[in-house]
N, C-alpha and C positions, 0 to 999 in steps of 0.2 A: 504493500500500500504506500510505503513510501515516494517511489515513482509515481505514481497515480497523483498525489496529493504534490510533489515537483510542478507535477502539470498542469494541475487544476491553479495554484500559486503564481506559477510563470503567466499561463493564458489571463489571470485577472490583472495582473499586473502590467503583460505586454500587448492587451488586446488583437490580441491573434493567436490563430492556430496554427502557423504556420513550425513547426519543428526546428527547423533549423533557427529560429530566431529565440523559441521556447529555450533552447539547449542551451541558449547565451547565458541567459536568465538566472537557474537555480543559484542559490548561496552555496557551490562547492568548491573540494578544491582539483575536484576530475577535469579535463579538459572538456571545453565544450563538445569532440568530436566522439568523446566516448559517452557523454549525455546522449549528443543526440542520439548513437547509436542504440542506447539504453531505453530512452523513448523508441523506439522500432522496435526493438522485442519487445515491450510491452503491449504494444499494439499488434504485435503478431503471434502471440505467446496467450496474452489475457483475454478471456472471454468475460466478458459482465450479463449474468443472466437480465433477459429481456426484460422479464415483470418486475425483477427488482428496479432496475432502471425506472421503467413507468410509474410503477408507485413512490417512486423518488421523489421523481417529476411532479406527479400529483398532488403529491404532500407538501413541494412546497410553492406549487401556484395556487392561490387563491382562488376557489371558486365561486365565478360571476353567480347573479342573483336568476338570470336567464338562462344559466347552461355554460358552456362552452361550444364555440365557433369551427369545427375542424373546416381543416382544406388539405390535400390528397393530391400527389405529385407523383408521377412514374415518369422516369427518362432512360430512355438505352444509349449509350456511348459504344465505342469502341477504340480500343485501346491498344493498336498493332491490329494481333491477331486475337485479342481477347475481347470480349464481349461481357460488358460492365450491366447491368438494370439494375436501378435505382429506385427504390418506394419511400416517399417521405410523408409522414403525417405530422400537420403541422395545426398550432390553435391561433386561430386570430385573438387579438387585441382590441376591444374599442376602445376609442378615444375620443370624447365629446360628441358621441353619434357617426363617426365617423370609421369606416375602417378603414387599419393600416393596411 
């Protein structure tokens, strides 16, 4: 969990999630190029069960007096010869009557 919680510290702090910028980040005394690598096994290594995620998630958004707003995204890329699909479930926001 240590690594995890690098991540989560570095992305609030450097607004992005890009890795290589992540890996700058930490308060270590590793070089950044064995973070970053550290970050990649973590992401390739770690699985985070799904429902816990979601119930994470849920716990800690507040739930509107109307429900929640989904919106629902499928994209297929391709990547060389590899073949990426994509499903994202995402909650809208309002904003003074407005959505984002």
């Amino acid at each position: 969990m240590t690594c995890l919680l690098m991540l989560v510290l570095a992305v609030i702090a450097e607004l992005t999630v890009s890795l290589v910028w992540l890996s700058k980040h930490p308060d270590t005394e590793a070089d950044s190029r064995s973070v970053y690598r550290r970050f990649q096994r973590f992401f390739a290594l770690c699985r985070l069960p799904s429902k816990a995620v979601g119930r994470l998630v849920l716990a800690l958004v507040p739930k509107p007096d109307d429900g929640w707003i989904l919106a629902m995204d499928r994209t297929n890329w391709q990547f060389g010869r590899t073949h990426v699909a994509l499903l994202d479930l995402w909650w809208v926001e309002r904003l003074e009557d407005s959505v984002l």
